[in-house]
N, C-alpha and C positions, 0 to 999 in steps of 0.2 A: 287657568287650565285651558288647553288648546279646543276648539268646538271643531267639532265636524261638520263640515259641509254637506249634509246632508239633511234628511226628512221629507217638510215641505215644501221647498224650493224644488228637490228633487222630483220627488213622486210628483211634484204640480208640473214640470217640465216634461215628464212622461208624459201623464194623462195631455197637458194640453197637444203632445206631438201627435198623441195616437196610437203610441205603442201600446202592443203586447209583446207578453215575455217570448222572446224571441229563443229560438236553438241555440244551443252552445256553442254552434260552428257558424253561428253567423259571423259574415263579411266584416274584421277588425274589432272583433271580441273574444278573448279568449276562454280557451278552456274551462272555466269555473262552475267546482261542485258543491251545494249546498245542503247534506246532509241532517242528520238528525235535529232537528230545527226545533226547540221549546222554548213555550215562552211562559214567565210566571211560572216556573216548574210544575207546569200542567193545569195550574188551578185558572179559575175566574177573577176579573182582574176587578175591583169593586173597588168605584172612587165617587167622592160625596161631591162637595160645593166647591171647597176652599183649598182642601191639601191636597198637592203633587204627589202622585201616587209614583215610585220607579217600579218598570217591572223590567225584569230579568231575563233576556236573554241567553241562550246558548247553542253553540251547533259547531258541526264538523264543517271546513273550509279543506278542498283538495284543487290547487291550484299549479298551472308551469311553474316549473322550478327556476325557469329564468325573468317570471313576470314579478318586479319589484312592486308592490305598495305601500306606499307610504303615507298614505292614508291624508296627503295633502293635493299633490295634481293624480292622482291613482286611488280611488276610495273601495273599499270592500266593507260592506253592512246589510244589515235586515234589518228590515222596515216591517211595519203593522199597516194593514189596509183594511178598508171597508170597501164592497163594491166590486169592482175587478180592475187589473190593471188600467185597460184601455178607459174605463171613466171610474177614477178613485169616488168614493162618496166621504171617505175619510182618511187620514193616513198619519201615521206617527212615529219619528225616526230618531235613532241616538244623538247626543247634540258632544258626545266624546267619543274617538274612535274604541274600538272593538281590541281587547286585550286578547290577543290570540300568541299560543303556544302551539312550536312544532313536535309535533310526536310519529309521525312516521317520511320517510324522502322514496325515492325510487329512482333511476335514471332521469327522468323528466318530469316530476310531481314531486310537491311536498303538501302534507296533508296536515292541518293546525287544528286544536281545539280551540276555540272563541268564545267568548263572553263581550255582552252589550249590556248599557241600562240605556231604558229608554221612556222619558219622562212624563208623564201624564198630567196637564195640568188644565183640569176641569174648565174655569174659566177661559184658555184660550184652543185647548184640544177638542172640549167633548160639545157640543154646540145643541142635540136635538135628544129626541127619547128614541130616534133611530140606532143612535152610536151603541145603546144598548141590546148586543146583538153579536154576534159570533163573527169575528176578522179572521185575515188569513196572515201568513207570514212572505211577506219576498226576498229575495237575495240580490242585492243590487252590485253595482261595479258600472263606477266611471273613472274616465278618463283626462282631462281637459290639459290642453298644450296651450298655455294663456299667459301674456304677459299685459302686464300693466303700470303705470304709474304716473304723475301726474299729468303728462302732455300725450299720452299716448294708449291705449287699453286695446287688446284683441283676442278674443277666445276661442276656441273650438274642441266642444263637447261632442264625447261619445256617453250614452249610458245606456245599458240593457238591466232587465230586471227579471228572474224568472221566479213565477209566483205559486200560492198555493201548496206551501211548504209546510204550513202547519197551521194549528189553528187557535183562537185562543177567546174564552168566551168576555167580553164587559157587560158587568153590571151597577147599577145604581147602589146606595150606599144606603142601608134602612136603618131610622133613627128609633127607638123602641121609649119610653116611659113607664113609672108604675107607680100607684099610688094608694093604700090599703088603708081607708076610716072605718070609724074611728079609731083614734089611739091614746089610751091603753083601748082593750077590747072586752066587755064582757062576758063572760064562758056560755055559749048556750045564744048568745045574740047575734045578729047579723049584723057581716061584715060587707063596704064597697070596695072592690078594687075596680078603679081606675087605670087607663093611660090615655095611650095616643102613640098610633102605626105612622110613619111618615119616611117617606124620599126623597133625595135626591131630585131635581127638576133642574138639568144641566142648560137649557132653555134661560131661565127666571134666577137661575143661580143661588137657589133656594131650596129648601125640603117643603113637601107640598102632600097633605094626607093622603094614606093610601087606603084607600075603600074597597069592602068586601074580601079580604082578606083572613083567613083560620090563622088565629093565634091561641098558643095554649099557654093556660094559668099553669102555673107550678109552685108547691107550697114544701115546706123543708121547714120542719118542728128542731127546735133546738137540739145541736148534738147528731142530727141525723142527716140524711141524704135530699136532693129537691125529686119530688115526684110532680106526675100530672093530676091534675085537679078537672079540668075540663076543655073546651079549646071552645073560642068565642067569635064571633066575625067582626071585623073592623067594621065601624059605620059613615056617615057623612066626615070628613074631613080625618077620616082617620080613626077615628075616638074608639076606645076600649070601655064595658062596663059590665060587671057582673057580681054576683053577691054570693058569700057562701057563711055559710056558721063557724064561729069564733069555738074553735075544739081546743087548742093549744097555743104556747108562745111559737113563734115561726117568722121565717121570712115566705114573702111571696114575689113570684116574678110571673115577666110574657116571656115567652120563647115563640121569634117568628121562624119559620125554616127557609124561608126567602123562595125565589120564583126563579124565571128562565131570563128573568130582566135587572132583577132587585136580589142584592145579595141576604145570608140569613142574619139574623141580629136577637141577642137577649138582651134585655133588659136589666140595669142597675136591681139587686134586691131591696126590700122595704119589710124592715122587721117590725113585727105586731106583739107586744106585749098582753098575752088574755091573763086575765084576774079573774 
C-alpha cells in the first residue's frame, strides 16, 4: 500500500521553518477549504502501551477545479497537533492518502467529502503525560517539483498549513481488576473485594497505579441487574479494598468513570457463590 508522505516529516518541516497557518491567498498557494473537520467522530481518542490505536478522520475539501492532487508531488491531508503550528509539541499525520469523493463542482471549485485514518502508535507517537491533553486539527497542502535518482536529486517544496480546525481530546487507557474472598461465601459473613486502578504511562511504556481516584463497587445477584454498592478511593500504587456482607449469589465489579486525562474502564466481573 502506497504511504503518504506526510505527518512528521511534514509538520517537523513546518515547525522548524516557522511557519504559521498562513491565508489562503498567500503568494503560490492556492485556494483551499477545510471544512467540517472531525476526528474519532467526536469522541476521546484512548490509547494504552502496546496497540496502534486508528482514529478516524473526516471533513469537507473545497478546492480549484483546475488544482490536480495526486496526492504524490501535490498532497492534501489533516494532521493532529499538540501545541501550535509555529512550534508543534506533537503531531500525527495519515501514513495513506485521504479517500475523497466529489459531491458538489461549480464554474471554478469542486468540493469533496474525505476520509483519513491516522495511526497512533503509543510507543513511537505518544512520548509524555503531556500528549494527554486536547490537539487541534490542521489542513495541510504541499507541493514539491523534485526529481531524483541515483547521480542527481533536487527538490523544491511549498507547504502551508491552516490550523485549529477542530479538536480532539487523548487520553490514557485505564486497566481496572477485581477480586471477591472468599469463595464460596457464607450468608451473613464478610466479604473482600479487591483490585487495582492503573494507566497507561506512555513515558515507561507501562501501566503505573493510579492513586486517589472514586471508583465504585457494583454488585448484580443472580438473574438481576449490576447496581452501585459503594464508591471507594484508589490507594498507594493503585490498590482497591473494601468489605461488605455476603447477602446473595452475585457478581461484583469496579466501574471507574475516568478523568480529563485517563479514559473510563469496568472491570471483568467476579461471581461469588453465598451458601
Amino acid at each position: 500500500m502506497r504511504k503518504l508522505a506526510i505527518g512528521a516529516a511534514l509538520s517537523g518541516a513546518l515547525a522548524l521553518a516557522g511557519l504559521a497557518a498562513p491565508a489562503a491567498s498567500a503568494a503560490g498557494t492556492p485556494d483551499l477549504k477545510f471544512s467540517g473537520v472531525t476526528a474519532n467522530k467526536g469522541k476521546p481518542v484512548v490509547v494504552g502501551t502496546a496497540k496502534v490505536v486508528t482514529v478516524p478522520v473526516s471533513y469537507t475539501l473545497t478546492r480549484p477545479k483546475d488544482l490536480v492532487i495526486d496526492q504524490e508531488k501535490t498532497i492534501q491531508a489533516v494532521m493532529l497537533y499538540r501545541g501550535t503550528l509555529r512550534a508543534m509539541d506533537n503531531d500525527l499525520g495519515p501514513q495513506v492518502p485521504p479517500v475523497c469523493t466529489q459531491t458538489a463542482t461549480t464554474d471554478t471549485t469542486v468540493t469533496e467529502s474525505c476520509t483519513e485514518k491516522i495511526p497512533v502508535d503509543p510507543a513511537e507517537s505518544l512520548w509524555d503525560a503531556a500528549d494527554a491533553t486536547t490537539w487541534k486539527a490542521a489542513g495541510l497542502f504541499a507541493h514539491s517539483d523534485g526529481s531524483a535518482s541515483d547521480d542527481y536529486m533536487h527538490a523544491e517544496n511549498d507547504m502551508t498549513a491552516w490550523g485549529n480546525l477542530a479538536t480532539v481530546k487523548f487520553q490514557r487507557a485505564a486497566q481496572l481488576t477485581v477480586n471477591a474472598a472468599p469463595e464460596p461465601a457464607v450468608k451473613g459473613r464478610t466479604l473482600t473485594v479487591t483490585g487495582k486502578l492503573t494507566r497507561a504511562d506512555w513515558e515507561l511504556g507501562r501501566y503505573a497505579g493510579y492513586q486517589a481516584q472514586p471508583v465504585v463497587l457494583q454488585f448484580k445477584a443472580d438473574g438481576g441487574s449490576y447496581a452501585n454498592v459503594k464508591t471507594i478511593t484508589s490507594g498507594t500504587g493503585g490498590a482497591l479494598s473494601t468489605t461488605v456482607k455476603a447477602a446473595k449469589s452475585g457478581t461484583y465489579r469496579f466501574v471507574f468513570a475516568g478523568t480529563s486525562t485517563t479514559g473510563a474502564k469496568t472491570s471483568a466481573g467476579d461471581h461469588v457463590t453465598v451458601r
